[in-house]
N, CA, C and O atoms as CSV, one atom per row, in Angstrom:
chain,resi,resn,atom,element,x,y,z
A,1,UNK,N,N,0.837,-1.176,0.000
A,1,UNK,CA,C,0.000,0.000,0.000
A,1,UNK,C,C,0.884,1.241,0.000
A,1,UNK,O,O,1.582,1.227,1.014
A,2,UNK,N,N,1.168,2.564,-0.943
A,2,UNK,CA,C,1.441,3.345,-1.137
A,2,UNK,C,C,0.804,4.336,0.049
A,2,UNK,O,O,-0.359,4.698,0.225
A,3,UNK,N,N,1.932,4.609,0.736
A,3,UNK,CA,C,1.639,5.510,1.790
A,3,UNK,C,C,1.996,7.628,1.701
A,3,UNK,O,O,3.020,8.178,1.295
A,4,UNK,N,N,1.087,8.094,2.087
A,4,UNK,CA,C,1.741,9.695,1.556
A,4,UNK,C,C,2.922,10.006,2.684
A,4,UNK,O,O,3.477,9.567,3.690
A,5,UNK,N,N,2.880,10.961,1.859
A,5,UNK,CA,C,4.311,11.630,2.548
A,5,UNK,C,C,4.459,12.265,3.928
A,5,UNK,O,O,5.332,12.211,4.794
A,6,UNK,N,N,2.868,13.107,3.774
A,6,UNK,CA,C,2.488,13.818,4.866
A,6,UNK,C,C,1.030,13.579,4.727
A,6,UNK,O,O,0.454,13.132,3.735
A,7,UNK,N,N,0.301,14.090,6.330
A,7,UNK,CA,C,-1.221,13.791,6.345
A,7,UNK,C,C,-1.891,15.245,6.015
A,7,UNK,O,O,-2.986,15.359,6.565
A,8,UNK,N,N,-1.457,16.495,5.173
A,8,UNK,CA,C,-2.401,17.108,5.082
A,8,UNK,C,C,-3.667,16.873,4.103
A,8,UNK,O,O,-3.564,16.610,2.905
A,9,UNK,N,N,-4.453,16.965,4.566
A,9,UNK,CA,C,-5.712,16.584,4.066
A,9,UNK,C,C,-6.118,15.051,4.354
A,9,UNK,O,O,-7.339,14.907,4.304
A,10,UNK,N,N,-5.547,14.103,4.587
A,10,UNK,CA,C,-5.730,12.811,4.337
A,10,UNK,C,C,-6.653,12.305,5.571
A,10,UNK,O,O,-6.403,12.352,6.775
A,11,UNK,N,N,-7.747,11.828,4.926
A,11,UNK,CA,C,-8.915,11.381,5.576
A,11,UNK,C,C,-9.003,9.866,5.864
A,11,UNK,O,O,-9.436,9.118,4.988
A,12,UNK,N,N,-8.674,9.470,6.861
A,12,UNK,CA,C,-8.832,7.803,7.050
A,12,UNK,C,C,-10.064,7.492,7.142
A,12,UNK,O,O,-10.604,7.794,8.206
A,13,UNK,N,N,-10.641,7.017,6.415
A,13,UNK,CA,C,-12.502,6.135,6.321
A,13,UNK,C,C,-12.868,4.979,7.404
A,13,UNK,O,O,-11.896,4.229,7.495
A,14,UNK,N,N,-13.529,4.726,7.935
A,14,UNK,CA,C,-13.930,4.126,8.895
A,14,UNK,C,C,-13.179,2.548,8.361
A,14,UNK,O,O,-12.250,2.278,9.122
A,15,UNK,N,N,-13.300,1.873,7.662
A,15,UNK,CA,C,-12.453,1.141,6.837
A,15,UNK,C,C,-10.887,0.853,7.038
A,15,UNK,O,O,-10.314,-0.235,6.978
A,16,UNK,N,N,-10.176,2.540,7.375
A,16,UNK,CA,C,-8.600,2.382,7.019
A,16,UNK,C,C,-8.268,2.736,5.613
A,16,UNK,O,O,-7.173,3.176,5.262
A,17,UNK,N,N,-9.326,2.507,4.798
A,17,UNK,CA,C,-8.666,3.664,3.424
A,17,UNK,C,C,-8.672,4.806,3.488
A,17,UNK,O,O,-9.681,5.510,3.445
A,18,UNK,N,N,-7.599,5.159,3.598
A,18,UNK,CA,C,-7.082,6.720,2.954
A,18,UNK,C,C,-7.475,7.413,1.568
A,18,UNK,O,O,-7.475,6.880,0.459
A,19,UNK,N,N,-7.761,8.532,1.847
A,19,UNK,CA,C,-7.999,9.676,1.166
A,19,UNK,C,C,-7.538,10.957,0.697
A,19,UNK,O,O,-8.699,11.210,0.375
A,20,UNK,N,N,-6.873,12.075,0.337
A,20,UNK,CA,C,-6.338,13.018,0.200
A,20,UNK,C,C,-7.694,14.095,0.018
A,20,UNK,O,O,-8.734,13.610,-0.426
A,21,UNK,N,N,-7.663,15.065,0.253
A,21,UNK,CA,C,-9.125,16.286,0.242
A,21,UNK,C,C,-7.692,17.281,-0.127
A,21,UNK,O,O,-6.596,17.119,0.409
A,22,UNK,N,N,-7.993,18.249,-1.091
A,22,UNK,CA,C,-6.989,19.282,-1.260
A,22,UNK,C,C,-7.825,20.343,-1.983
A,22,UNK,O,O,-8.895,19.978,-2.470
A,23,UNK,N,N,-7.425,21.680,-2.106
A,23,UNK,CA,C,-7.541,22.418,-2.951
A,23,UNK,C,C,-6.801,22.355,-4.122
A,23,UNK,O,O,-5.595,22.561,-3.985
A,24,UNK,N,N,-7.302,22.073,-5.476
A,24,UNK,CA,C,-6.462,22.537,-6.775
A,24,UNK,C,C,-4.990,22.855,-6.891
A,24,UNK,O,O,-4.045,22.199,-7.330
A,25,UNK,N,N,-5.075,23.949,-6.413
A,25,UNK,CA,C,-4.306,25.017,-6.613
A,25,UNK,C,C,-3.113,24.775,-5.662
A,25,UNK,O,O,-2.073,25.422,-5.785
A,26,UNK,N,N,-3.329,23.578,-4.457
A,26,UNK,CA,C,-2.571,24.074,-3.864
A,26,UNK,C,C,-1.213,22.986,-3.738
A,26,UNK,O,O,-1.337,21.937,-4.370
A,27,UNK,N,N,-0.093,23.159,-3.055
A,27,UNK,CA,C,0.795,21.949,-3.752
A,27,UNK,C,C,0.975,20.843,-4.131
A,27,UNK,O,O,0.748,19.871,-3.410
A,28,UNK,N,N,1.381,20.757,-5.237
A,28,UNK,CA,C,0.932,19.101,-5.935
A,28,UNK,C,C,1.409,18.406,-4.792
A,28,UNK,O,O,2.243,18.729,-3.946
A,29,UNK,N,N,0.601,17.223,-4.958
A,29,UNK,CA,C,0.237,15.792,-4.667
A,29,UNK,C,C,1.193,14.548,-4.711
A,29,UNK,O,O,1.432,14.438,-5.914
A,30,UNK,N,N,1.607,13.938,-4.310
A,30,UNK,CA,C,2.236,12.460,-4.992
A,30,UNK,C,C,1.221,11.566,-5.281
A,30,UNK,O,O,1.522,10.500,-5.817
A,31,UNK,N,N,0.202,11.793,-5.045
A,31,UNK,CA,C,-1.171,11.115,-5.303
A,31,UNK,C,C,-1.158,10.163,-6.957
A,31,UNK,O,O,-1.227,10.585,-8.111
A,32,UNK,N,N,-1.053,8.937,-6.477
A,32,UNK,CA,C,-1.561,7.986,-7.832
A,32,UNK,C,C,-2.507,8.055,-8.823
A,32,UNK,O,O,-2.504,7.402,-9.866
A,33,UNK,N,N,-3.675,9.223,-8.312
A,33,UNK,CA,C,-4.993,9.688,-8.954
A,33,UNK,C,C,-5.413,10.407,-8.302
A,33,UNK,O,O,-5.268,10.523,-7.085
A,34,UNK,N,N,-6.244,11.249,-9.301
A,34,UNK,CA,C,-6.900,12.456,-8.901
A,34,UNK,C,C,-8.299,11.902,-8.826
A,34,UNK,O,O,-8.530,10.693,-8.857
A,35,UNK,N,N,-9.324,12.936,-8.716
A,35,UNK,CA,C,-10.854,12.908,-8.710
A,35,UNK,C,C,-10.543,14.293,-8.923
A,35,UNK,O,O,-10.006,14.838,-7.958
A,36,UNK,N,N,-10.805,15.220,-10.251
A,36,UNK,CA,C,-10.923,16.713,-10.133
A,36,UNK,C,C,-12.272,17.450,-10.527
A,36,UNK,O,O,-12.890,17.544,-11.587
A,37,UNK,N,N,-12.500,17.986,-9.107
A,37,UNK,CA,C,-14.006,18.584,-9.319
A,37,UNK,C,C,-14.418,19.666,-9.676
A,37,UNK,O,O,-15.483,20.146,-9.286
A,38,UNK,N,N,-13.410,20.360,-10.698
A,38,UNK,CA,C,-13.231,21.933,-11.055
A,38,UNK,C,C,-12.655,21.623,-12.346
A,38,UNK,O,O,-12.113,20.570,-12.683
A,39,UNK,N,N,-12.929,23.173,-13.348
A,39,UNK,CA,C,-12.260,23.100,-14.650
A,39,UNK,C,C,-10.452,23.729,-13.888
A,39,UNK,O,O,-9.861,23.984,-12.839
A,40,UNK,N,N,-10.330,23.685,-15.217
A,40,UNK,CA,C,-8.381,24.365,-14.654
A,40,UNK,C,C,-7.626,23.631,-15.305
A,40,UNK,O,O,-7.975,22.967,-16.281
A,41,UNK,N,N,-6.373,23.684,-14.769
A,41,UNK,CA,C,-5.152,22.951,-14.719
A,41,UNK,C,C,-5.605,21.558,-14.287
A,41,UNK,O,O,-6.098,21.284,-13.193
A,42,UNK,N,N,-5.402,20.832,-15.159
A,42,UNK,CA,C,-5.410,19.180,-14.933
A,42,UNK,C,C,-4.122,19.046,-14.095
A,42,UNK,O,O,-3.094,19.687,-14.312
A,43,UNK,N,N,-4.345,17.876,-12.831
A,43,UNK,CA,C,-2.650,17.534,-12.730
A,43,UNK,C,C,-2.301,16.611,-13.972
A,43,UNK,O,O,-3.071,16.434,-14.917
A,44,UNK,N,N,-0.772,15.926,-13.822
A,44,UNK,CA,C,-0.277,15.710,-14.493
A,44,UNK,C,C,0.091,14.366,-14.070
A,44,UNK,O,O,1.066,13.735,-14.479
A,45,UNK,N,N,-0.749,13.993,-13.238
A,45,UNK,CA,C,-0.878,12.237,-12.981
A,45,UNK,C,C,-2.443,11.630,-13.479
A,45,UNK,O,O,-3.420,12.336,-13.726
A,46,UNK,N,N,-2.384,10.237,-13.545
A,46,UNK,CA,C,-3.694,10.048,-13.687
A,46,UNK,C,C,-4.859,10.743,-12.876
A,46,UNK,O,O,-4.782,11.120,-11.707
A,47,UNK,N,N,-6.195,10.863,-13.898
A,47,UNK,CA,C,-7.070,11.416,-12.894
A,47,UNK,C,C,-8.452,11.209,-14.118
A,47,UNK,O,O,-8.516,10.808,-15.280
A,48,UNK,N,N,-9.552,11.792,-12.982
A,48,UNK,CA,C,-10.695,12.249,-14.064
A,48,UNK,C,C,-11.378,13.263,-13.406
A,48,UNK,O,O,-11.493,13.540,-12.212
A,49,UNK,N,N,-11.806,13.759,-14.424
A,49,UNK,CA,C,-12.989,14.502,-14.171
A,49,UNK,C,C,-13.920,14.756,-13.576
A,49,UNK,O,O,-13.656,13.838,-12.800
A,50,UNK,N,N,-14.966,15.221,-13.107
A,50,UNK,CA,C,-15.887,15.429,-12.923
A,50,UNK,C,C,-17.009,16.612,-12.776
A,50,UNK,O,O,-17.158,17.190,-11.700
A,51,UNK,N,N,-17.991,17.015,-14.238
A,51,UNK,CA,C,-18.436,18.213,-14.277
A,51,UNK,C,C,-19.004,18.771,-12.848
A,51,UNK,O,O,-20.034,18.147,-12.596
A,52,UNK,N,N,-18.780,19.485,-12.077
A,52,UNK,CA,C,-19.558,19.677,-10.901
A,52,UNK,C,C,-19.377,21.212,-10.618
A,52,UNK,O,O,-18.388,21.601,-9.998
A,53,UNK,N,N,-20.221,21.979,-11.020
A,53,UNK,CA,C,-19.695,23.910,-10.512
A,53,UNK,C,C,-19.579,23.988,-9.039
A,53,UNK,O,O,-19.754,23.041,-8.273
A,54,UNK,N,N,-19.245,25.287,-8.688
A,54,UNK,CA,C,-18.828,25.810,-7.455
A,54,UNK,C,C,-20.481,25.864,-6.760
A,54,UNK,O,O,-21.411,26.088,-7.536
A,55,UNK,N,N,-20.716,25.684,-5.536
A,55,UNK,CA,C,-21.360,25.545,-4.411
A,55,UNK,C,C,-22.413,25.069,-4.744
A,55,UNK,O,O,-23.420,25.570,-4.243
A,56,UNK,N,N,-22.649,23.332,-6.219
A,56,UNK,CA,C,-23.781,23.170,-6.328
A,56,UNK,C,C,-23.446,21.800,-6.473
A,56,UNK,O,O,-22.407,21.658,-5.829
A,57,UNK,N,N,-23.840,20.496,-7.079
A,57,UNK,CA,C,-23.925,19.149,-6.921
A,57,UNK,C,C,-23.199,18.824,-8.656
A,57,UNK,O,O,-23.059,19.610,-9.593
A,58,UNK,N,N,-23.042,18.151,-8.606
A,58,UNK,CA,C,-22.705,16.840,-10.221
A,58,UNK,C,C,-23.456,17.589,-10.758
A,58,UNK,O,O,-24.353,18.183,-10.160
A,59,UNK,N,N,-23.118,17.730,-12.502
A,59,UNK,CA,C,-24.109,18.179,-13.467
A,59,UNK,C,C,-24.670,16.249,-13.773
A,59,UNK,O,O,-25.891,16.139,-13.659
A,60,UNK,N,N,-24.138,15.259,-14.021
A,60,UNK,CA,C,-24.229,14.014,-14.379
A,60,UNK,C,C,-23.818,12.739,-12.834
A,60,UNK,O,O,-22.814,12.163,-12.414
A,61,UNK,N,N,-25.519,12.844,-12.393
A,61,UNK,CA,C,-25.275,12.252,-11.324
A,61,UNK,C,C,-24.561,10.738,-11.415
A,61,UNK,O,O,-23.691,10.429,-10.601
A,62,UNK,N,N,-24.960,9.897,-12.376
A,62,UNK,CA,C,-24.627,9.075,-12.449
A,62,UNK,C,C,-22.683,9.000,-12.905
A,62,UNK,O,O,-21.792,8.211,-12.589
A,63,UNK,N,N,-22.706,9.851,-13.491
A,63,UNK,CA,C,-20.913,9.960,-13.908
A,63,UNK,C,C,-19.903,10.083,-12.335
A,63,UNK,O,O,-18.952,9.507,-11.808
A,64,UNK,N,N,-20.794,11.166,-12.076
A,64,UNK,CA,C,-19.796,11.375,-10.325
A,64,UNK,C,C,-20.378,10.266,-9.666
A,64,UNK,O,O,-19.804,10.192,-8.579
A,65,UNK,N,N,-21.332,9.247,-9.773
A,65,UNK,CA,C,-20.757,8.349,-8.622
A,65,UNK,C,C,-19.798,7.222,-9.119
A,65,UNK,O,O,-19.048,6.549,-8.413
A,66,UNK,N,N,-19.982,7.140,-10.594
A,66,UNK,CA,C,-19.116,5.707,-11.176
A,66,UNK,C,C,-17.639,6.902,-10.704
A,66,UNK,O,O,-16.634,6.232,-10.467
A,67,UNK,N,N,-17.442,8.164,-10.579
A,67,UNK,CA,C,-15.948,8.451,-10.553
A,67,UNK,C,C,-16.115,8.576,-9.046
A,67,UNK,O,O,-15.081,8.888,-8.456
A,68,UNK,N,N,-16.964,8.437,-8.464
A,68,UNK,CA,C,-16.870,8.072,-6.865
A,68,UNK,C,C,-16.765,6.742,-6.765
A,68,UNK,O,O,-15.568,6.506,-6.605
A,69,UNK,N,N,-17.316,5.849,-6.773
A,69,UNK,CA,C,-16.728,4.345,-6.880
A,69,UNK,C,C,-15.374,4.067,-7.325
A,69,UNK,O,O,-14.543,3.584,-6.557
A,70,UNK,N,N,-15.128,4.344,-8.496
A,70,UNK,CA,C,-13.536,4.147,-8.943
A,70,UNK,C,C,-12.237,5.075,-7.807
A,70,UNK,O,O,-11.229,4.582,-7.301
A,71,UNK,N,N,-12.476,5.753,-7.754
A,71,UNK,CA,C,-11.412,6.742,-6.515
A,71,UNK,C,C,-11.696,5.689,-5.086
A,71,UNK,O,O,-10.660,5.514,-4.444
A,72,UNK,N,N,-12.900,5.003,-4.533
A,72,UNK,CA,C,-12.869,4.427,-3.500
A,72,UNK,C,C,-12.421,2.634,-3.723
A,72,UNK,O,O,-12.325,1.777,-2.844
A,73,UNK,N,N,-12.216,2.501,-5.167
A,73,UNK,CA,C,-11.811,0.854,-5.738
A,73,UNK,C,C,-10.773,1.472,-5.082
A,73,UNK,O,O,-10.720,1.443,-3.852
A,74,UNK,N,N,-9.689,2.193,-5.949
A,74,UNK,CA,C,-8.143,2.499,-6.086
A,74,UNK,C,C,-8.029,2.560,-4.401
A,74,UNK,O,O,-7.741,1.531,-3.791
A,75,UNK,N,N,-8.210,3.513,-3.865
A,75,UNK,CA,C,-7.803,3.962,-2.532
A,75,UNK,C,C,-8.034,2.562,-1.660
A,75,UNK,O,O,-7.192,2.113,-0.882
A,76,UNK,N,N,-9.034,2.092,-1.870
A,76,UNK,CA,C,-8.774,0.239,-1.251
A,76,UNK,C,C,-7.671,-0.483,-1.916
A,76,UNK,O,O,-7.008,-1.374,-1.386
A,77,UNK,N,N,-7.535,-0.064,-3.029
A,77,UNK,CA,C,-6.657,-1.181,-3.939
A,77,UNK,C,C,-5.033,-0.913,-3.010
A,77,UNK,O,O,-4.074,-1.665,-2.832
A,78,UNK,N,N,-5.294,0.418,-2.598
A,78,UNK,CA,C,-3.852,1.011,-1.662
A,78,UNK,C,C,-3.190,1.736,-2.532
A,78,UNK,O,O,-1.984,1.689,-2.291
A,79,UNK,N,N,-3.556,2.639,-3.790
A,79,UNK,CA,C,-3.486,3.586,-4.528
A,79,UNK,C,C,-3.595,5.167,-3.727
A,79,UNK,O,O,-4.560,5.519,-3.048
A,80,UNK,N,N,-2.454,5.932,-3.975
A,80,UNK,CA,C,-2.625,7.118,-3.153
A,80,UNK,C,C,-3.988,8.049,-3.835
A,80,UNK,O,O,-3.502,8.506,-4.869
A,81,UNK,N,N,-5.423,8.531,-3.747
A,81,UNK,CA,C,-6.425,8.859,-4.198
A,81,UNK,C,C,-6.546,10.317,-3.776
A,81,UNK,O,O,-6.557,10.501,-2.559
A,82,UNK,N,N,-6.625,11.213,-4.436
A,82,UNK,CA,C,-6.648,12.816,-4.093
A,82,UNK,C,C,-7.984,13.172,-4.576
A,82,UNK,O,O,-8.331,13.065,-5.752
A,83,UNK,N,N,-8.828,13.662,-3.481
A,83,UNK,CA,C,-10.200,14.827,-4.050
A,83,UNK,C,C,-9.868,16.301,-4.633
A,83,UNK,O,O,-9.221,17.058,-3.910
A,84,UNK,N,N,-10.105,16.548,-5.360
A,84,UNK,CA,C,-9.375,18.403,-5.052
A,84,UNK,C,C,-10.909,18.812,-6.008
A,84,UNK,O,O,-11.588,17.999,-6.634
A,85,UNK,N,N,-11.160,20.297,-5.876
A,85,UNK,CA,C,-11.957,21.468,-6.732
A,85,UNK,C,C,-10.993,22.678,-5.867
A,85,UNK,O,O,-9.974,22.719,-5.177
A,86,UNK,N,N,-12.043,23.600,-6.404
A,86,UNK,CA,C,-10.426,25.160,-6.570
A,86,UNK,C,C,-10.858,24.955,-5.023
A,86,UNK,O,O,-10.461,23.797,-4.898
A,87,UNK,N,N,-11.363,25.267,-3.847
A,87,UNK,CA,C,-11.325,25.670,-2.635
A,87,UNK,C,C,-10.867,24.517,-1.884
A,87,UNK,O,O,-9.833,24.591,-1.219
A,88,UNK,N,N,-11.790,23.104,-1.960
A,88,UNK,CA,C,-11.048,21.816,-1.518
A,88,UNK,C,C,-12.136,21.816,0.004
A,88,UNK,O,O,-11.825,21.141,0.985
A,89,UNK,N,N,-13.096,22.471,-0.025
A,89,UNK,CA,C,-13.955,21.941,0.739
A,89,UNK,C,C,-15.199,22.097,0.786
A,89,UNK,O,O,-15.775,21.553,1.728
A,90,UNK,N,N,-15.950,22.822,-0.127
A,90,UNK,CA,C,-17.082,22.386,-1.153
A,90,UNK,C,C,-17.707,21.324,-1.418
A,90,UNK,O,O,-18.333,20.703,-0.560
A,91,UNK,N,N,-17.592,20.842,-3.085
A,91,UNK,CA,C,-17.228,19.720,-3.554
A,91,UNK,C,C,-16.416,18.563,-3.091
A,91,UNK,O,O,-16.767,17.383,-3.093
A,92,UNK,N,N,-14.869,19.241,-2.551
A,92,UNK,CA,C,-14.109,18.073,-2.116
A,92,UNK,C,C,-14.550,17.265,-1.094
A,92,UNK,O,O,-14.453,16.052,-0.909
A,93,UNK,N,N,-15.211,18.442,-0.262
A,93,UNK,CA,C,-15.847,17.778,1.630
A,93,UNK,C,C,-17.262,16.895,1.041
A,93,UNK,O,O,-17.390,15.791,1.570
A,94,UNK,N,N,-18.189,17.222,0.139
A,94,UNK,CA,C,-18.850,16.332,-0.285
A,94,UNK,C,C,-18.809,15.524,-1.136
A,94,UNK,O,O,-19.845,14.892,-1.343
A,95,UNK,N,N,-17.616,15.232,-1.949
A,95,UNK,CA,C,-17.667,13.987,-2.622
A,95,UNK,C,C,-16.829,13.222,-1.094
A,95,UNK,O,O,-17.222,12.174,-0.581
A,96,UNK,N,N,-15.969,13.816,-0.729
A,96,UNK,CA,C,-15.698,12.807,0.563
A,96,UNK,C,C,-16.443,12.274,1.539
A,96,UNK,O,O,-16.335,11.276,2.252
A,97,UNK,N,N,-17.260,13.183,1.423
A,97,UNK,CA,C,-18.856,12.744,2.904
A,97,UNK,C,C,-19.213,11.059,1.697
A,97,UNK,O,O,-19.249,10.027,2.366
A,98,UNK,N,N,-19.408,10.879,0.357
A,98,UNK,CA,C,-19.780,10.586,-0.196
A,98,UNK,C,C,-19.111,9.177,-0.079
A,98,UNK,O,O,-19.845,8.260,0.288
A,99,UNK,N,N,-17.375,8.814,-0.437
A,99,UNK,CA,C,-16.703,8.237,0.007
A,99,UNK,C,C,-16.810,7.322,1.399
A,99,UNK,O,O,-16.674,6.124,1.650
A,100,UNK,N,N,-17.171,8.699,2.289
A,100,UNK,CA,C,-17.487,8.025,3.496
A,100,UNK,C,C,-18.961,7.023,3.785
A,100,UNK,O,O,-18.980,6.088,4.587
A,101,UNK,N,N,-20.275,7.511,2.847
A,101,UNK,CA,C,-21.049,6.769,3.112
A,101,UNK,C,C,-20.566,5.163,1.831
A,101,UNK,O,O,-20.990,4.031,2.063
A,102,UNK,N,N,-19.858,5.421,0.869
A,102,UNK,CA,C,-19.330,4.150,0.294
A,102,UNK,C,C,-18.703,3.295,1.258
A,102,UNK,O,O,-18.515,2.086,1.121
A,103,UNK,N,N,-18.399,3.991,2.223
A,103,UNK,CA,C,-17.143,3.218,3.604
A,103,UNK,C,C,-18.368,2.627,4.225
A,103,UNK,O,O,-18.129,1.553,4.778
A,104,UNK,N,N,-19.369,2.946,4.277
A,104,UNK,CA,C,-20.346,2.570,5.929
A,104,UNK,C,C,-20.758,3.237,6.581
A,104,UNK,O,O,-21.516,2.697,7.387
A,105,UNK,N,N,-20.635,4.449,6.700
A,105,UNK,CA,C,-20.737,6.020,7.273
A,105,UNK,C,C,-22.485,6.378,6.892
A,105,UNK,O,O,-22.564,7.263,6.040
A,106,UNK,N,N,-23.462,5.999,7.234
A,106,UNK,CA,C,-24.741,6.465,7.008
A,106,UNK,C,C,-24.873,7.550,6.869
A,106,UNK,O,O,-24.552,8.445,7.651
A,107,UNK,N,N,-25.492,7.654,5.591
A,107,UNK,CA,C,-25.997,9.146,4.752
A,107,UNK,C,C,-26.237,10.126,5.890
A,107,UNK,O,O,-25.597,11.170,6.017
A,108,UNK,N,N,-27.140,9.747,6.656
A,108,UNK,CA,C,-27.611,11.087,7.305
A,108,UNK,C,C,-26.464,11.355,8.554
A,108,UNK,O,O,-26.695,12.322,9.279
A,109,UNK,N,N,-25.487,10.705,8.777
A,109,UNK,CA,C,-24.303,11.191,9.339
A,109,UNK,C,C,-22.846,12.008,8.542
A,109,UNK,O,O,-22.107,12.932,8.882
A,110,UNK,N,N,-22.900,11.427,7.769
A,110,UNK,CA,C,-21.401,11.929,6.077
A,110,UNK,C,C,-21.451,13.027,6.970
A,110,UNK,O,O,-20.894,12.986,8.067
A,111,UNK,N,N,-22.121,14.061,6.539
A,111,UNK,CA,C,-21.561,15.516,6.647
A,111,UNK,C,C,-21.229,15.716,7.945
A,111,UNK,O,O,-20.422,16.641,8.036
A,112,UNK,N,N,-21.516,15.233,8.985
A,112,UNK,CA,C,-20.804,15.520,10.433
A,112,UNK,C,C,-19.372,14.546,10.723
A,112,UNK,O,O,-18.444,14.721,11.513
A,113,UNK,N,N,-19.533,13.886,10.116
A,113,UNK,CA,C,-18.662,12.736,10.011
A,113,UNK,C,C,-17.261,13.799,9.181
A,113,UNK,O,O,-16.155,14.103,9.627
A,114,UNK,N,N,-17.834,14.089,8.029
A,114,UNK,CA,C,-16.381,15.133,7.112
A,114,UNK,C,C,-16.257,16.042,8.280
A,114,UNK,O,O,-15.218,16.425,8.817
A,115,UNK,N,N,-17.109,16.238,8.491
A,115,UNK,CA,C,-16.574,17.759,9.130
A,115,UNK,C,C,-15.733,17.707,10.401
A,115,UNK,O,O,-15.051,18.603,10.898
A,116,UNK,N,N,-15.997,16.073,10.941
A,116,UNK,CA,C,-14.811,15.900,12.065
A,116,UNK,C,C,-13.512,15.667,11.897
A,116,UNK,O,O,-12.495,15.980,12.517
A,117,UNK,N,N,-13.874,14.726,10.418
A,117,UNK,CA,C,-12.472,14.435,9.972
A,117,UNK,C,C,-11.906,14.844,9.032
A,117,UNK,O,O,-11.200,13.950,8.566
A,118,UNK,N,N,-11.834,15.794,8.462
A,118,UNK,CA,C,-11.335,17.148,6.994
A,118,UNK,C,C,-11.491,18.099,7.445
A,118,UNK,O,O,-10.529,18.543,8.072
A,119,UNK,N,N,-12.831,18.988,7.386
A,119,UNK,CA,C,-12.807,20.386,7.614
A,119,UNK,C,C,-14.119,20.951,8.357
A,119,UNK,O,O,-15.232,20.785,7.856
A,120,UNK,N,N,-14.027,21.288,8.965
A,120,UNK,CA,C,-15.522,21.939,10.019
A,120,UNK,C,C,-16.131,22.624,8.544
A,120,UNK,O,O,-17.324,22.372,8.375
A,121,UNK,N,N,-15.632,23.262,7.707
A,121,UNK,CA,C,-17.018,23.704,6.766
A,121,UNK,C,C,-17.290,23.112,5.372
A,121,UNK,O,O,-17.924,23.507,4.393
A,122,UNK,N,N,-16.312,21.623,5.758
A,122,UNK,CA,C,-16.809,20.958,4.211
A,122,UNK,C,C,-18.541,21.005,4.167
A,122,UNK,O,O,-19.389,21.153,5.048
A,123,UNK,N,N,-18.601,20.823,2.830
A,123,UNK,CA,C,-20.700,20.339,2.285
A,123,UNK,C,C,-20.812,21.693,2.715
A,123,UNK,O,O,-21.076,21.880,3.902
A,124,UNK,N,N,-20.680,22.523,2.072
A,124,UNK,CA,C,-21.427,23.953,2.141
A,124,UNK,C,C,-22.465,24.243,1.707
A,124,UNK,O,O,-22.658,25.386,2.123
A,125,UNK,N,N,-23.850,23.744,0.724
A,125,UNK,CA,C,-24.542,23.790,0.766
A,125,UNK,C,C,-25.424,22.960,1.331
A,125,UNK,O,O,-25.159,21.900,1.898
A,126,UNK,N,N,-26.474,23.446,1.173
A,126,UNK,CA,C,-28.220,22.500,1.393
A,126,UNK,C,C,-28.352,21.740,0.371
A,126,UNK,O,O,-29.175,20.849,0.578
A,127,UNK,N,N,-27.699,21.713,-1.053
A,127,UNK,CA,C,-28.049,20.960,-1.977
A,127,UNK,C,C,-27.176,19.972,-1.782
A,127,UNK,O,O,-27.615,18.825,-1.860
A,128,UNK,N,N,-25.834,20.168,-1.502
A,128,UNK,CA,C,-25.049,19.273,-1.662
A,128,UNK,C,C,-25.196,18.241,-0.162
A,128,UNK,O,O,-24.856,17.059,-0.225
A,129,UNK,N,N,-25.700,18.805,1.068
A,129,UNK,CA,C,-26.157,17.865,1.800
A,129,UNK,C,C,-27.385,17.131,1.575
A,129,UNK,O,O,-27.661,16.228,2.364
A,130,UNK,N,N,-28.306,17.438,0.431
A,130,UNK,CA,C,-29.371,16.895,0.192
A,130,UNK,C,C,-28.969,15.826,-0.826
A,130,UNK,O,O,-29.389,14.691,-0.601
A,131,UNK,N,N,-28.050,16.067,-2.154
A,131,UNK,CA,C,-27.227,15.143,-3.391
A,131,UNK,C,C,-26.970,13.819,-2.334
A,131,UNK,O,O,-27.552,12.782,-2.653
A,132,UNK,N,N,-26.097,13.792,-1.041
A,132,UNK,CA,C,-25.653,13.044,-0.185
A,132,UNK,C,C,-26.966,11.880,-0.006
A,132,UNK,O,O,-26.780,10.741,-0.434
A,133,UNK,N,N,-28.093,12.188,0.552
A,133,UNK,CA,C,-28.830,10.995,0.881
A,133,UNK,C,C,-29.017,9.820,-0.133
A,133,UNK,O,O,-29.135,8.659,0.256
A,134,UNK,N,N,-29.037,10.152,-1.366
A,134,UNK,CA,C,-28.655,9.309,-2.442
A,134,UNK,C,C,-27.803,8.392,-2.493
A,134,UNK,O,O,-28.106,7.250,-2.836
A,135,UNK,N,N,-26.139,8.887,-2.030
A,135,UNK,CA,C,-25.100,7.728,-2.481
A,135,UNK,C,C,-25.615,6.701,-1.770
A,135,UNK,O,O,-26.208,6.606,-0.696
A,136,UNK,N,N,-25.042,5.517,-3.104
A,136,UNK,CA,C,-25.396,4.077,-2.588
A,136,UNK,C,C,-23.784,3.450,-3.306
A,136,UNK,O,O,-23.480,2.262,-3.198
């Protein structure tokens, strides 16, 4: 299992898989894969996409969860797995709440659950805590 360098951002899942939560922008990663939830600068390791604007949910619900499933295969597989969009706790705190209910983490807990373990203001909206009761 590919271990990081340092724990900023890195979210351990009820599980023991690791996670990375970052902002974009902010210093690259050694991360094996991305999940990028913003337009921009692609990194320059594997990664994908995912259409999702600033303080609102997936444009293609079904696309962000198959690229939520695949980021939580890898990160079990023991692949270093990075969330990032430009702020890194938006989007990032809710595709990770998201992660977390893939772990076992019941929907209607995720967002208190991120917010203990990433950032007190990941899931900034009402929509994006509402997108949440969904993951399966």
């Amino acid at each position: 299992m590919a271990e990081w360098l340092d724990d900023r951002g890195v979210v351990r899942l009820p599980s023991g898989v690791t996670v990375r939560g970052r902002a974009l922008g902010a210093a690259a990663s050694e991360a094996d894969f991305a999940l990028v939830l913003t337009d921009g600068v692609m990194p320059a390791w594997p990664h994908r996409r995912v259409r999702w604007p600033d303080f609102w949910i997936p444009l293609d619900r079904a696309d962000a969860l198959d690229a939520l499933r695949e980021a939580y295969r890898r990160a079990g597989d023991g692949e270093r797995v990075e969330v990032a969009c430009r702020g890194g706790r938006g989007r990032t705190g809710t595709a990770l709440a998201a992660l977390a209910i893939l772990d076992g983490v019941p929907a209607d807990q995720a967002v208190g659950w991120i917010r203990a373990n990433y950032h007190p203001k990941a899931v900034e909206t009402p929509w994006q805590r509402r997108w949440l009761r969904d993951v399966r």
